[in-house]
C-alpha positions in Angstrom: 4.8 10.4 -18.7 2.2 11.7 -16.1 -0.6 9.5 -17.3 2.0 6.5 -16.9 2.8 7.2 -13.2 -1.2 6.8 -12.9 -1.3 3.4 -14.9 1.4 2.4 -12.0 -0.5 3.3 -9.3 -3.9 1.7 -10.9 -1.8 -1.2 -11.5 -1.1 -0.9 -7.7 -4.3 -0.9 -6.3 -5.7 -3.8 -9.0 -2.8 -5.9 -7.5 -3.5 -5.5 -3.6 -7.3 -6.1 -4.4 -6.3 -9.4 -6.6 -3.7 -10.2 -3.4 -6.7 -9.6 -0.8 -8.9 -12.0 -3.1 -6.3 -14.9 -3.2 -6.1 -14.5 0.5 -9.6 -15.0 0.9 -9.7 -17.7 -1.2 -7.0 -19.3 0.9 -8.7 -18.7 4.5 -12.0 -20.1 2.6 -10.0 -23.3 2.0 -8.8 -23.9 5.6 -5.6 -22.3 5.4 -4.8 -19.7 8.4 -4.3 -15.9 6.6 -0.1 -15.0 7.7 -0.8 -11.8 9.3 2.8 -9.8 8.1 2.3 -10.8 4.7 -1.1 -9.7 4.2 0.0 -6.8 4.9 2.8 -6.9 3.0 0.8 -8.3 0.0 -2.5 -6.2 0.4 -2.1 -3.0 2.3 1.3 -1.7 1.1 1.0 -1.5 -3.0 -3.1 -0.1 -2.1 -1.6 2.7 -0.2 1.3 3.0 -2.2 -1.1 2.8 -5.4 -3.4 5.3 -3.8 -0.8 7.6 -3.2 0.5 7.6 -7.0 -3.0 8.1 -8.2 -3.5 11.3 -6.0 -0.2 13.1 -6.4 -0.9 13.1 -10.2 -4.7 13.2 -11.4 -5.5 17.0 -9.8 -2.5 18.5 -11.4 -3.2 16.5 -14.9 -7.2 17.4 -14.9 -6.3 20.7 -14.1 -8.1 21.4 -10.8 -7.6 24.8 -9.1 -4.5 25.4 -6.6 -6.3 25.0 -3.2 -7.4 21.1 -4.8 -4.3 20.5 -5.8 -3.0 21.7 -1.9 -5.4 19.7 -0.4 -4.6 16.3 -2.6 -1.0 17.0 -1.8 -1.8 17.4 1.9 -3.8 13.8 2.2 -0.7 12.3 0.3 2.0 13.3 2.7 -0.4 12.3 5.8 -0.7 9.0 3.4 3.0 8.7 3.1 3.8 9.2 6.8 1.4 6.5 7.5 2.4 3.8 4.9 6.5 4.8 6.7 5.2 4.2 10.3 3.2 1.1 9.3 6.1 -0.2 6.8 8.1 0.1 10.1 6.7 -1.3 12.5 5.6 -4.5 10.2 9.7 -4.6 9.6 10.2 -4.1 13.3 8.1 -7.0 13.9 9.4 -9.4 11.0 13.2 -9.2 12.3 12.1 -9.1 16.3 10.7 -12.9 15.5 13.6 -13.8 13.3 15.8 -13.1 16.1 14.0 -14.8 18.6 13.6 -18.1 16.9 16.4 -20.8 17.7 19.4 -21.1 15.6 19.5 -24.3 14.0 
């Protein structure tokens, strides 16, 4: 069950780098990049992803305690930082909803 909450997070991080490509492939073809959504689409599932992959592989390779304490250490600075930047692109995604015009 451990090794499939890696998969996930692998699965993760191919996604945001196959999400970074399309978008690439987009601003190549003239096409402005949408700044919320690449983020959305790119950074989130990478961190996410990232965040999987560490909170499982020390413990499942058997690495000594103060590895494991340090891997678990990165991942909650990771998860604070993937909840302030979550926020704040949520913060800005409803603050221009509301200030568009109702039709």
């Amino acid at each position: 069950m451990d090794w499939s909450v890696v998969a996930m997070g692998c699965a993760l991080v191919h996604a945001s780098l196959g999400s970074w490509w399309w978008e690439r492939t987009k601003v190549r073809k003239g096409r402005s990049p949408d700044q919320g959504m690449r983020f959305i689409w790119a950074w989130l599932p990478l961190l996410v992803g990232l965040g999987m992959i560490g909170a499982k592989v020390p413990s499942l390779l058997l690495a000594p305690h103060p590895v494991v304490m340090i891997v678990d250490t990165l991942n909650v600075v990771l998860a604070v930082t993937v909840l302030v930047l979550a926020l704040g692109s949520g913060r800005r995604f409803f603050r221009a909803r509301s200030l568009r015009a109702p039709e």
